[in-house]
Every structure is written in C-alpha cells, then in structure tokens.
N, C-alpha and C positions, 0 to 999 in steps of 0.2 A: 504494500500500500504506500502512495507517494500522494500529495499535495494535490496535482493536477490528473495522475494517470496517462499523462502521454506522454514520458520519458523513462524515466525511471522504473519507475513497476510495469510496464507490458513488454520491456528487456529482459527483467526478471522472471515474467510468467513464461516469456517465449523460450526462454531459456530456459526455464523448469521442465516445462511442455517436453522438449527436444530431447532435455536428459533423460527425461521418464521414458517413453518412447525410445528411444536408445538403447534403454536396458530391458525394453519390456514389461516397465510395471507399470505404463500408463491409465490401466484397469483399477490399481490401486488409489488412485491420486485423483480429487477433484481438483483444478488447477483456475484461478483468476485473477484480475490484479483489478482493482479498484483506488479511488478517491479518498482521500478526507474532504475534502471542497467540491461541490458541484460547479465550478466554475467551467469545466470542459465535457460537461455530459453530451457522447453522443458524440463524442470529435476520434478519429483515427489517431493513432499517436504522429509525434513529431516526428516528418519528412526526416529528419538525420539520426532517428531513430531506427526507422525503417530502414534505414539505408546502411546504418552499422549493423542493424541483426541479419540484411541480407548480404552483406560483403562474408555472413560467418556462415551461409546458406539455411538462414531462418525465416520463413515467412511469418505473417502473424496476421490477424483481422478482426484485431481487438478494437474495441468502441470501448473509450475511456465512462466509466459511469463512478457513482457514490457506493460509498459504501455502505449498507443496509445492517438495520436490526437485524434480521435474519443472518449475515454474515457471522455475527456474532453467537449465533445458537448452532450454525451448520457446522464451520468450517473448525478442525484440530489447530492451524496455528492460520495466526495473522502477522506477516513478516513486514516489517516496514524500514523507511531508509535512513528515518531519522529523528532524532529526540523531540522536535513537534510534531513530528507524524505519530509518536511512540503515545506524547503526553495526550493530543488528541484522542488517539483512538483510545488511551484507556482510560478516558473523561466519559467519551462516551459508551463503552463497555459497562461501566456501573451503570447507565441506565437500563441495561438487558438484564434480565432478569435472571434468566437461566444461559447466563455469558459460557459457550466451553471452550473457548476460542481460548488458546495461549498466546500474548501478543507481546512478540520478541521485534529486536533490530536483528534485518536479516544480516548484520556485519556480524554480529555476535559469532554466526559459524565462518570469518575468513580465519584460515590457516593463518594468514600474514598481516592479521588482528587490525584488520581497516574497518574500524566499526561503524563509520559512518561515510554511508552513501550518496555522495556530492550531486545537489539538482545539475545535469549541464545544461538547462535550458537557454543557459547567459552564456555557456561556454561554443566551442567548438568542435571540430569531429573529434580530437582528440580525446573532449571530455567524456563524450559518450562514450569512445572504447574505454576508459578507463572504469567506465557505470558497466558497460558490459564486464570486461575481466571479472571485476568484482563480485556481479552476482554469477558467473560461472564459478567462481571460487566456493562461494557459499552457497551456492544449489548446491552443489556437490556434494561439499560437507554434511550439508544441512541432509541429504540424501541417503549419507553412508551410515547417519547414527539410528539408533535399536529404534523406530517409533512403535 
C-alpha cells in the first residue's frame, strides 16, 4: 500500500504476482496493491512505472483504487512503503472491527535493511528501478519465510 497506488505499490504487486507465478504458488496468494488517499482512483499507474516493470518483462493492468474496510478483514498482511503509509493504515485498522490484517513496512523483509520505500514520483527512471530492486528484495524474502 503507497499514498497514491500508481508507483510504488503496483511495482510491488506486479512483482509479487510474477514471483508467485514463478514458483507456482500463485493459487496460494491473493495479491493487490491499493491506496491510502483516493486521490488516483481508477488511474493506471505511472507511465515510468510501466515502463520499468516492462524493461524487467512484467506486464500489469492495475487500476490504482482505496483501500477498503474489507481489506482489513480479508487480506493476512498489508505491506506498505512507509511510516505515513504505516501510521495511516493503522489509524485506520482500529476502526475494523474484526482487523486480521498484519500491517508491516514491506522494507522490514530487505536483506540489505532499506526499510523505507522512497515515492519516485518527483524522481527519475532511476528512482523507480531502485523502488523496483527493493520490492524484488523483499517479495522475496517476505516469500521464503514459514507463513
């Protein structure tokens, strides 16, 4: 989960997506990346989004949306990229009632302890492959442990 959902988190799903799929447990895995802000509901993510997850042969046809109550009852974990994404979402998790969601910074699983997930919305291609590395690093991990 990021801010707007058209950088950050649909990198992350697409690259969750691919892993699981890779290995065959994509039967295991419900997978999606949403909002804290409705500011971009309903928008494709960021052209140089796209354009780094397909330099890595990733497609994606993600529609940025909010994040919902329901997220909050359905989904095992909600991974986000950053301490107001963190604080957010877990202001809003006390309002769930029945919250099962465990909501972690998906940094917490980089090997090479980058716990936080820089927006590159302001940056350049660069930035994005560096938002990419990072959630390849921590899919991965986040992947390999006992769930």
């Amino acid at each position: 989960v990021s801010i707007g959902n058209i950088c950050r988190s649909p990198i992350a799903e697409a690259v969750f997506r691919k892993l699981v799929t890779d290995e065959k447990v994509e039967n295991k895995w419900m997978t999606d990346s949403a909002a804290v802000s409705d500011w971009n509901v309903g928008r494709s993510p960021d052209a140089r989004a796209l354009s780094c997850l397909r330099n890595h042969g990733i497609e994606t046809a993600h529609k940025a949306r909010q994040v919902t109550k329901e997220d909050f009852q359905t989904f095992d974990y909600i991974l986000c990229m950053d301490e107001s994404n963190l604080r957010d979402l877990k202001r809003k998790s006390n309002q769930v009632k029945d919250c099962k969601a465990k909501i972690e910074l998906l940094g917490t699983y980089d090997p090479q302890k980058q716990l936080i997930i820089e927006d590159p919305y302001y940056g350049n291609e660069k930035d994005f492959e560096t938002v990419y590395e990072q959630c390849v690093r921590c899919c991965k991990a986040f992947l390999e442990k006992p769930h």
